[in-house]
C-alpha positions in Angstrom: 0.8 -11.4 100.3 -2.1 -9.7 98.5 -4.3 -11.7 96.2 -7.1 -9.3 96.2 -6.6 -8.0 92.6 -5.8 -11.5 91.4 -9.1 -13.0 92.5 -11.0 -9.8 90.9 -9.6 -10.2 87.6 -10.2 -14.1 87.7 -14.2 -13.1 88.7 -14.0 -10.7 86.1 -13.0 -12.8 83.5 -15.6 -15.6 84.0 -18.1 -13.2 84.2 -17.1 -12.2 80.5 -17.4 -15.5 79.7 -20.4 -16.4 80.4 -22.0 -13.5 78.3 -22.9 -15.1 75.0 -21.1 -13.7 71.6 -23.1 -11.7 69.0 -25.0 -14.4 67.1 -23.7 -15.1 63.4 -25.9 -14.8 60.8 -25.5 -16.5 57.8 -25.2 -14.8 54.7 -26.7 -15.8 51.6 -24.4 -17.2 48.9 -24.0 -14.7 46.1 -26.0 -16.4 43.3 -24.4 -15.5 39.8 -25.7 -14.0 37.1 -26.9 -16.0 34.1 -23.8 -16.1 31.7 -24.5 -12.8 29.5 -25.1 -14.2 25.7 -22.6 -13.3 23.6 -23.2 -11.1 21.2 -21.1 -11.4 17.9 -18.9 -8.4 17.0 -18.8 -7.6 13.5 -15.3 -7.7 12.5 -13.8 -4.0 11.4 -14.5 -2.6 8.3 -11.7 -3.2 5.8 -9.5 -0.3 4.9 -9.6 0.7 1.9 -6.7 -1.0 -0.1 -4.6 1.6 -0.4 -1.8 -0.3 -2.7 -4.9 -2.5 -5.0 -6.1 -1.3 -8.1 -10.7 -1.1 -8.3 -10.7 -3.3 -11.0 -13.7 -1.9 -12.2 -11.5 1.3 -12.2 -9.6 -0.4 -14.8 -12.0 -1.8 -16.6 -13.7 1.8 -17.0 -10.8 3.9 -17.9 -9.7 1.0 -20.3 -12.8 1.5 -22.3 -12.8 5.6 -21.8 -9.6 4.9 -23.8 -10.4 2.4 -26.4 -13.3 4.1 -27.8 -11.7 7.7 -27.8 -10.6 8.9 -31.6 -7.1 9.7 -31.4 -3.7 9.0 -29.3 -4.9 9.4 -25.9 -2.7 8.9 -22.5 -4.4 8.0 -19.3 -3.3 8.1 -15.8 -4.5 7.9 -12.4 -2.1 7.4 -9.5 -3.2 7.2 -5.1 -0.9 9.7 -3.8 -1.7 8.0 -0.4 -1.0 4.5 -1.7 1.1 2.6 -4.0 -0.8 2.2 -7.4 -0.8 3.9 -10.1 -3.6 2.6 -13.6 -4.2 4.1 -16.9 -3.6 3.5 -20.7 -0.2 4.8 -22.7 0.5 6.1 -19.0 4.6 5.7 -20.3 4.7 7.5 -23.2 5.7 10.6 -24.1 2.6 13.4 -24.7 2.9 17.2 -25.6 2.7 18.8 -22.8 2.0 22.7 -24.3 1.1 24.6 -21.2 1.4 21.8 -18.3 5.0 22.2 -18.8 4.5 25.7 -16.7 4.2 23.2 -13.5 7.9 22.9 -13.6 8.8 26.6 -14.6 7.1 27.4 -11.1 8.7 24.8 -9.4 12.0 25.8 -10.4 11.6 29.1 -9.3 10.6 28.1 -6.2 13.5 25.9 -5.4 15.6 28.9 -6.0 13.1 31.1 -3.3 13.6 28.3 -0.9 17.3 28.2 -1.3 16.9 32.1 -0.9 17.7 33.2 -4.7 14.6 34.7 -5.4 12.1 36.5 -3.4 8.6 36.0 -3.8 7.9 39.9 -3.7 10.9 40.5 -5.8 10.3 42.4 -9.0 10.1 41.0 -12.7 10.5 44.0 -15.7 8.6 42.8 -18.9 8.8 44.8 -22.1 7.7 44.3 -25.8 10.8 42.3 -25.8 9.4 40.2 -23.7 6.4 38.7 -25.0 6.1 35.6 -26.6 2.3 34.9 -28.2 -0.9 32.9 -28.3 -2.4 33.6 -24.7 -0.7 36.3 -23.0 -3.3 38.7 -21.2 -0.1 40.3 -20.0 0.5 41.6 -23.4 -2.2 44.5 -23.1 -0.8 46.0 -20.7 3.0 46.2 -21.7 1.0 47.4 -25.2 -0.6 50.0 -22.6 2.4 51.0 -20.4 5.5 49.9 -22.4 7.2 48.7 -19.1 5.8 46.3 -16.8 6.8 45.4 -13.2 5.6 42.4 -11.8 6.8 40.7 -8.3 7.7 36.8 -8.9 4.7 35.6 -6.8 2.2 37.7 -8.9 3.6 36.2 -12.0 3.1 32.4 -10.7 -0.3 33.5 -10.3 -1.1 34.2 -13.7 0.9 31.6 -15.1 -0.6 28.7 -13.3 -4.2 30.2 -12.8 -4.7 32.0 -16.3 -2.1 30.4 -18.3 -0.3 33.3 -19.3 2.7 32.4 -21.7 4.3 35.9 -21.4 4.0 35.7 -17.5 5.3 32.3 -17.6 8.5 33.2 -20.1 9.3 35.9 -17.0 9.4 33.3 -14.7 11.4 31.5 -17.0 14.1 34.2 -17.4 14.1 34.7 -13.6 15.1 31.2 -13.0 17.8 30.8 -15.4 16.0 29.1 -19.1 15.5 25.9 -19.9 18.9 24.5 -18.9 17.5 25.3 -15.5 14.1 23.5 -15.7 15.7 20.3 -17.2 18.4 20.8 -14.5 15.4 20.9 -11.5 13.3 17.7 -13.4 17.0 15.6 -13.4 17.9 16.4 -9.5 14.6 15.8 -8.1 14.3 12.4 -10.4 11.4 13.4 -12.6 11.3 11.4 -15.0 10.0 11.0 -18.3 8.8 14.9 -18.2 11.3 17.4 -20.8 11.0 21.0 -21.4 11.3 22.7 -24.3 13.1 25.5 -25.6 10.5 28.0 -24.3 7.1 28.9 -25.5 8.3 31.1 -28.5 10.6 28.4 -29.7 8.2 25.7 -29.3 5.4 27.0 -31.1 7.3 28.3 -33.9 9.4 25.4 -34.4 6.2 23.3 -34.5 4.3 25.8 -37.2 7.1 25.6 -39.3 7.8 29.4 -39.3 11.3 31.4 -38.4 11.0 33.6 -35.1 10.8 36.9 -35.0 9.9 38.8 -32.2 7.4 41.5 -33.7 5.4 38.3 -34.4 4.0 38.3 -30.5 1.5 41.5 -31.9 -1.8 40.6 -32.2 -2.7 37.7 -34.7 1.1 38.3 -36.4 2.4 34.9 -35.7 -0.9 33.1 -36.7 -0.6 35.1 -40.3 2.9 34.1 -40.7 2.0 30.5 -40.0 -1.1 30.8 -42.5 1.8 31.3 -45.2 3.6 28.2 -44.0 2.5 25.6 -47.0 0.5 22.8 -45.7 1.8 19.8 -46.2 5.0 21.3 -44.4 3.0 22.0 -41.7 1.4 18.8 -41.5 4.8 17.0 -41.6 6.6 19.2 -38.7 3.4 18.6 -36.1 3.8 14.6 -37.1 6.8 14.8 -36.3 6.5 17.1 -32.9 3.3 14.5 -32.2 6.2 11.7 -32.2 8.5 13.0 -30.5 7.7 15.9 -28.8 10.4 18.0 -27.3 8.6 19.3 -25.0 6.6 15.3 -24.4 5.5 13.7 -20.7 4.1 10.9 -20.0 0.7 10.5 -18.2 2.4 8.4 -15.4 6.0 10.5 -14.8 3.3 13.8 -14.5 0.9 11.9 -11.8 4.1 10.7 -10.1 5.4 14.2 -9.5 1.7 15.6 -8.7 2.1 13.1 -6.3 5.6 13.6 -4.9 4.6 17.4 -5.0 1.4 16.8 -2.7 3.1 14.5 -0.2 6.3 17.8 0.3 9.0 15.6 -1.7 9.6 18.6 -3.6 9.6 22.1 -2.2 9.8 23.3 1.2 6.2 23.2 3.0 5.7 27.0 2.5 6.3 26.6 -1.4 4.4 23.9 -1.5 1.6 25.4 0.0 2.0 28.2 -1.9 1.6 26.3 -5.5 -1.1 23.9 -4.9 -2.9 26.7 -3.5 -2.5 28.4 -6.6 -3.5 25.2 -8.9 -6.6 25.7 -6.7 -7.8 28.7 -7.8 -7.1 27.7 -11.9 -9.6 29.8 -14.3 -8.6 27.7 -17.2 -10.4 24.8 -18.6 -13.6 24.2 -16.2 -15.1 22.1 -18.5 -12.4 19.2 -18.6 -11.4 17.3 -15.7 -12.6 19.9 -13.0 -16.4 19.1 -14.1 -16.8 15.7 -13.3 -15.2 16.1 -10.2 -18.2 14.8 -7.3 -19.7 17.2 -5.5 -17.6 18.0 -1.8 -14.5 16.9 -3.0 -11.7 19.2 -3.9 -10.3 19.9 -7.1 -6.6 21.6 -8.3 -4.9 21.5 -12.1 -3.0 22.7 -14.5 -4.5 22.3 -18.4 -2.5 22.6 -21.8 -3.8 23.1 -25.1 -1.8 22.9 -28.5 -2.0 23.8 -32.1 -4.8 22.9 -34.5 -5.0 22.0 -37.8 -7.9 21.1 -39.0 -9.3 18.6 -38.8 -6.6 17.5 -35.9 -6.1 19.3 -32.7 -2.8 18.8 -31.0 -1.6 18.9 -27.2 -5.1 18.9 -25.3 -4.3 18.1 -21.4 -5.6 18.5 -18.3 -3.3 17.3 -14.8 -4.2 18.1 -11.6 -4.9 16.4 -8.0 -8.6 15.5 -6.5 -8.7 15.1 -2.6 -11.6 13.2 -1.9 -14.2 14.2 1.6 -12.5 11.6 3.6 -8.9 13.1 2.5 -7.7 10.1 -0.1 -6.0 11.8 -2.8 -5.6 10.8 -6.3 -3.3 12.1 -9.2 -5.4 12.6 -12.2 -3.7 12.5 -15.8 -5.8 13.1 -19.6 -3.6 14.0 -22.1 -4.7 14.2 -26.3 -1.9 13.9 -28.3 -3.7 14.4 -31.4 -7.3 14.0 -32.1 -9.9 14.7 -34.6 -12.6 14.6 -31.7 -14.9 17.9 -31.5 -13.9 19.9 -27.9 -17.4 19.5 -25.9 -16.3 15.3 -26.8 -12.8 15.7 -25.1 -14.2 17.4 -22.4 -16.6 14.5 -21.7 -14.0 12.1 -21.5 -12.2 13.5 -19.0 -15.0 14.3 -17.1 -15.9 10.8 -17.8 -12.1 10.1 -16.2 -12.3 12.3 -12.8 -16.0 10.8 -12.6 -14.7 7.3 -12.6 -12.0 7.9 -10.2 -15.2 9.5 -7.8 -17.5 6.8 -7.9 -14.8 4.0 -7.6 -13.4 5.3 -4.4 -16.7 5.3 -2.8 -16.9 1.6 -3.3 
């Protein structure tokens, strides 16, 4: 029997024994940290309320409107929110050349259903002029026949307020009956048109058309003849009621439905309130009080005067402030027997106010 190996792995084994283990060193407790003081957090900053009226706002446009001479509508609606504030906001206002908004939206319904084309051509002829401002007018006077495409005609009937440019646009989308048609099916309300610009004006001056009266000054001598206490008592009566009337609040509503894509497909919609951008007409209403780095588009209207009353004096349009609120911006004068550097304060006065209360 061999116990060789066994007794060597026995001697073996105490010799392992008897060699000591690594010594253990203790290690220090981890000590901890002094509690960290707590530092308070300031709670967010409040958004601004987007569906709560400034007050001051209010207060401001309130008094804007109490101490202007005259029948005065007032509204300013967040296209981003849910309020809407002004004074006579629902009543009905002569439009005179606002009313072109929905001539241009109509026709470009009809592109984005694919009835009209943008670069599609418009003829215009001495038959086709209506009167007041129509820079178009010298050069049918100068050619005889004029061809214009449908998207250089919204140009100059939103940007220079052409009447003659805006009566093409009118015929290419089918008259009135088609304007009213657009404002029922997209649920505009409170906002007519009128029988067209010809129509209009003469029905207000009291004086028969004819269509040799869109030469020169023709129409303004024929309405000169018009006796006047007649012609007092048709534009009291077109102040009352006008047929072509909006109210402040049903033309900031669609401003605002127009801005958000509620109305047009995005490329039309583009297309217009880039136009509105680049209006020449009235700089010195709304568009001058508007603060410096925000941006500014509109559409102004101006009616017939007789002295000492002017009729029909508008401006509507959309200010997007630096921080990309935007706010629907609504003056329209009825009638007044203000002087026109005082109307253009007020609304300056207006688009200021809406400025300096969204920065607070």
């Amino acid at each position: 029997m061999v116990v060789r190996p066994l007794v060597l792995i026995l001697a073996t084994a105490a010799l392992s024994a008897c060699v000591s283990a690594p010594k253990q060193v203790a290690q220090p407790r981890p000590v901890a940290p002094p509690p960290a003081r707590v530092q308070p957090v300031p709670p967010p900053l409040a958004p601004r309320a987007a569906n709560v009226v400034p007050q001051g706002l209010r207060d401001e446009l309130q008094e804007l409107w109490r101490t202007f001479p005259g029948k005065t509508g007032i509204a300013v609606r967040r296209i981003d929110g849910d309020w809407v504030v002004g004074q006579r906001g629902g009543e009905l206002f002569p439009q005179q050349s606002v009313s072109k908004l929905w001539v241009t939206m109509t026709v470009l319904e009809k592109v984005d259903r694919g009835e009209l084309a943008l670069d599609q051509e418009v003829t215009i002829t001495p038959d086709d002029l209506t009167l007041f401002h129509q820079p178009l007018a010298a050069r049918v006077a100068r050619e005889g026949v004029v061809r214009e495409t449908v998207r250089s005609l919204i140009n100059e009937a939103l940007t220079a307020s052409d009447n003659s440019a805006n009566d093409a646009l009118l015929r290419t989308a089918g008259g009135p009956g088609a304007v009213n048609d657009f404002l029922r099916r997209k649920g505009l309300s409170n906002i007519r048109f009128g029988p067209g610009e010809r129509l209009l004006q003469s029905s207000i001056a009291g004086v028969e058309w004819r269509q040799e009266l869109s030469a020169g000054r023709a129409f303004q001598a024929a309405r000169a003849r018009v006796p006047l206490d007649r012609r007092r008592n048709l534009l009291s009566a077109y102040v009352a009621d006008p047929i072509d009337g909006a109210s402040p609040e049903g033309i900031v509503d669609a401003l605002a439905r127009l801005a958000r894509g509620e109305l047009l497909s995005q490329a039309s919609t583009r297309l217009m309130l880039d136009t509105l951008g680049r209006t020449r007409s009235g700089p010195n209403r709304l568009k001058a009080g508007v603060p410096a780095g925000w941006q500014f588009l509109h559409k102004t209207g101006t009616g017939q005067d007789l002295p000492p009353v002017s009729t029909g004096y508008n401006d509507v349009g959309i200010m997007t402030a630096p921080d990309g609120t935007r706010y629907a911006v609504a003056v329209m004068l009825a009638e007044t027997t203000a002087s026109i550097p005082a109307r253009m304060q007020l609304m300056q006065a207006v688009s200021r106010a809406v400025g300096r209360w969204h920065q607070r």
